[in-house]
N, C-alpha and C positions, 0 to 999 in steps of 0.2 A: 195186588199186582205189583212184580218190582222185575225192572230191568236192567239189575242189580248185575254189575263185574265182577262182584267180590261173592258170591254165594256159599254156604256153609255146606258141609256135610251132616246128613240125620245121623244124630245121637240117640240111642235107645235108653229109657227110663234105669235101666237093669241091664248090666252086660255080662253077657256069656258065651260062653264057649263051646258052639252047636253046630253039631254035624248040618252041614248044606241040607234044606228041606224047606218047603212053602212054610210059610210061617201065618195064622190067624188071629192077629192081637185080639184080645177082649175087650177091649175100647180104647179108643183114641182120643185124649185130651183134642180137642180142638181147637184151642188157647194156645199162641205158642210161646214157650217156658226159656229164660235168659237163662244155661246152664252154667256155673259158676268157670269155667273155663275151659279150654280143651282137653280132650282127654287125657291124654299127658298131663299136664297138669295138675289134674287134681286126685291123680293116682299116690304121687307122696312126694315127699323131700327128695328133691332131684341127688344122686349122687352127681358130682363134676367128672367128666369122663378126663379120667388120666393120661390120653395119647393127645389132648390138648394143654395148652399153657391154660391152665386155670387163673383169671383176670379175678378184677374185683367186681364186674360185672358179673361174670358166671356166680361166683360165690355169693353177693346179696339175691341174684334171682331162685339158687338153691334154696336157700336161705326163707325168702319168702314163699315159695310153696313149699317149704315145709310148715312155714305158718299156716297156710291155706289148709295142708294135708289136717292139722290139728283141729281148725275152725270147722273141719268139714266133718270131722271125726264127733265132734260137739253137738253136730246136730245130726246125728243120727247116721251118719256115711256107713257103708262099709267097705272095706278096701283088703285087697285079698293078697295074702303073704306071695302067692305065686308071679306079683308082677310089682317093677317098678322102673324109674325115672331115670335116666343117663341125660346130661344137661352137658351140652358143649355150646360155643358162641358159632362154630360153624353150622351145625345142625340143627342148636337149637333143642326143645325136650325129646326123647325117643320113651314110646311105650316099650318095655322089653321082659321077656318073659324070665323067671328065674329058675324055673323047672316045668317038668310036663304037665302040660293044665287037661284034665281031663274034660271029655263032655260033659257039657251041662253045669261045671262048675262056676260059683258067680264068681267075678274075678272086680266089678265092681258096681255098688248101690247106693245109688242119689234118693234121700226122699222128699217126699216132692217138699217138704217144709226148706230143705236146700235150694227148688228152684226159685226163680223171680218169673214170676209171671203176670202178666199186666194189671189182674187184680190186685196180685200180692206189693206191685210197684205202686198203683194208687194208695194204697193202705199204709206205705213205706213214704211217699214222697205228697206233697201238697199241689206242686208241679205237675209232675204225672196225675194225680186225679185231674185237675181244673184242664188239663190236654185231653184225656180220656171223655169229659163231659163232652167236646166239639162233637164228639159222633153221635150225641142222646137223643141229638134235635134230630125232627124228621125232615130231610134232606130236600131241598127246596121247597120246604113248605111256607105259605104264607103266615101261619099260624105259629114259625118256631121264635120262640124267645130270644134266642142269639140272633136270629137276622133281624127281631125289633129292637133291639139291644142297640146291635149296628149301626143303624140306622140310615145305613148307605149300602146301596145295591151294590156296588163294584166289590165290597168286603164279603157280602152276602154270597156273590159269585164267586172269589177265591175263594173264601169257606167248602161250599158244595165242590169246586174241583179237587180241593185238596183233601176229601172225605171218599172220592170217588178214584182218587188215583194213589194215594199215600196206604199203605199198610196199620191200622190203627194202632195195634198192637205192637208193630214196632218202634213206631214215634212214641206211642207211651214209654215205652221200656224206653227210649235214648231221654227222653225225659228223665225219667226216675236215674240213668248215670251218668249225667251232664248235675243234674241236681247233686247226687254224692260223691261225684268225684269234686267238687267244690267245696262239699261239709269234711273230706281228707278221713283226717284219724279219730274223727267225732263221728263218722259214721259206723252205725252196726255191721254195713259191709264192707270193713276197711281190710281185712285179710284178703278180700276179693278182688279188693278196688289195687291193691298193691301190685298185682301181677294182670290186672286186663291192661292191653297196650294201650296206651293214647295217639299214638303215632302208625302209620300204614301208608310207609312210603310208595307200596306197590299198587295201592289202589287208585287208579284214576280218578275214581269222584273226588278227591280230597286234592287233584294237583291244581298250578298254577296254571294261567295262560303261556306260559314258557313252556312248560313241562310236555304240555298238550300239545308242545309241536311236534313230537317224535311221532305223534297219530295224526297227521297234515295226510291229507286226500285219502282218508283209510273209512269206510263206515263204522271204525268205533268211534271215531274223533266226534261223530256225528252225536252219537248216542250219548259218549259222555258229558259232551255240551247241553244237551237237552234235558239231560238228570240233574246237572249242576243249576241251570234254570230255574227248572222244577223246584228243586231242592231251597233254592235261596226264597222264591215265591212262597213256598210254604213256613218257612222260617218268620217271614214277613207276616203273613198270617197269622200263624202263633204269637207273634208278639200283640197284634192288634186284639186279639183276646183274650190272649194270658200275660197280663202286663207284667206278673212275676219272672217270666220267661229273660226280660230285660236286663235281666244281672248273667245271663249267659249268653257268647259270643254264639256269630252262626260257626262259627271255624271249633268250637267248643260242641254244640248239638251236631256238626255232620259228623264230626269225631265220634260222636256218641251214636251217630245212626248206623257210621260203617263198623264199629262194633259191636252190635245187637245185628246187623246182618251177618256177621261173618260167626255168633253166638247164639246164632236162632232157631230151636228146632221141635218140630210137634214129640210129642211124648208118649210110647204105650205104657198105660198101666196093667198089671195083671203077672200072673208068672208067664216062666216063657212056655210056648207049647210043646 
């Protein structure tokens, strides 16, 4: 459950270009999968739109998704001649066609060895696994190991709230890129790491108490205090169990949770129908 501001839009495993008609995936990952970046993105090497002054910011962000487009191409992407990237600082990437895409044609394929998915981020991070074990224990039981561990009821009780209110799957995943955004250009996902934002000036969870004045007597001001709460509570948490957690700031994991929400989406596998 999340009462999340920043909400993403679903990404399909395989995109195409399909006449409007009900659609019946063949099954639906369950697991939700950290797509290596938005679509735009990871379609190719942005060209710099020439009705802007191309900066030196446009040109390294070009720049690095074209490294992305390569890293992505390495493990199996496919990316379809009929579309690509226009990058200005005002608009930022445009998906844009280059010619007539006919139905049904793929225009672009992630496999899944490309997604991050909470397994794949345990397996990837040491971090993210010892965060992913929090949910193994049976949830108020007297019998789980972490709350004998604890050894104090008050931890034992954040525990169970933050199992019962927190998304497991996506604190793993901010785990797993709070973790490598810290290991840089030693990471295997540093092509990736290059172009996710660390900054999201527009999203409330992440402002100051100053910021939060501009929502004074509003029912979000409400909301996004009570997530920020939340949010530092479980932080606290995580640290009292995963002492490794301790080398990353909370201002560093909320970074990492507002983007695994705004990167998070279930996956159909199968062709399309």
């Amino acid at each position: 459950p999340s009462s999340t501001l920043c909400q993403p839009r679903p990404l399909r495993h395989s995109l195409t270009h399909m006449p409007a008609r009900p659609r019946k995936p063949k099954g639906l990952w369950s697991a939700l999968a950290l797509c290596c970046l938005d679509l735009a993105a990871l379609v190719g090497a942005a060209d710099v739109d020439t009705h802007s002054p191309a900066s030196s910011e446009a040109v390294v962000t070009s720049e690095r998704i074209g490294t992305l487009r390569r890293w992505l191409v390495g493990q199996g992407a496919r990316i379809s001649e009929s579309i690509r990237v226009v990058y200005s600082e005002a608009r930022g990437a445009e998906l844009v066609a280059q010619q007539d895409i006919a139905a049904g044609e793929e225009l672009l394929f992630i496999p899944a060895s490309a997604l991050i998915s909470p397994a794949a981020a345990s397996a990837a991070s040491p971090l993210a696994r010892d965060v992913a074990a929090l949910w193994q224990a049976e949830s108020g039981s007297q019998h789980s190991s972490l709350h004998a561990a604890a050894g104090q009821k008050f931890w034992s009780g954040q525990l169970d709230e933050m199992r019962q209110m927190a998304s497991q799957a996506q604190v793993v995943l901010a785990a797993f890129l709070a973790d490598h955004w810290r290991r840089g250009a030693a990471s295997s996902y540093a092509p990736w790491l290059e172009v996710v934002p660390k900054d999201y000036p527009s999203c409330p969870t992440l402002w100051t108490k100053d910021q939060l004045r501009c929502l004074a007597a509003t029912e979000e001001f409400d909301v996004v205090v009570d997530k920020q709460t939340r949010w530092l509570e479980e932080y606290q948490t995580l640290l009292h169990f995963v002492p490794g957690l301790r080398d990353i700031s909370y201002a560093d994991l909320a970074r990492a949770r507002v983007a695994v929400e705004s990167r998070t989406h279930g996956v159909v596998f199968g062709e399309p129908p």
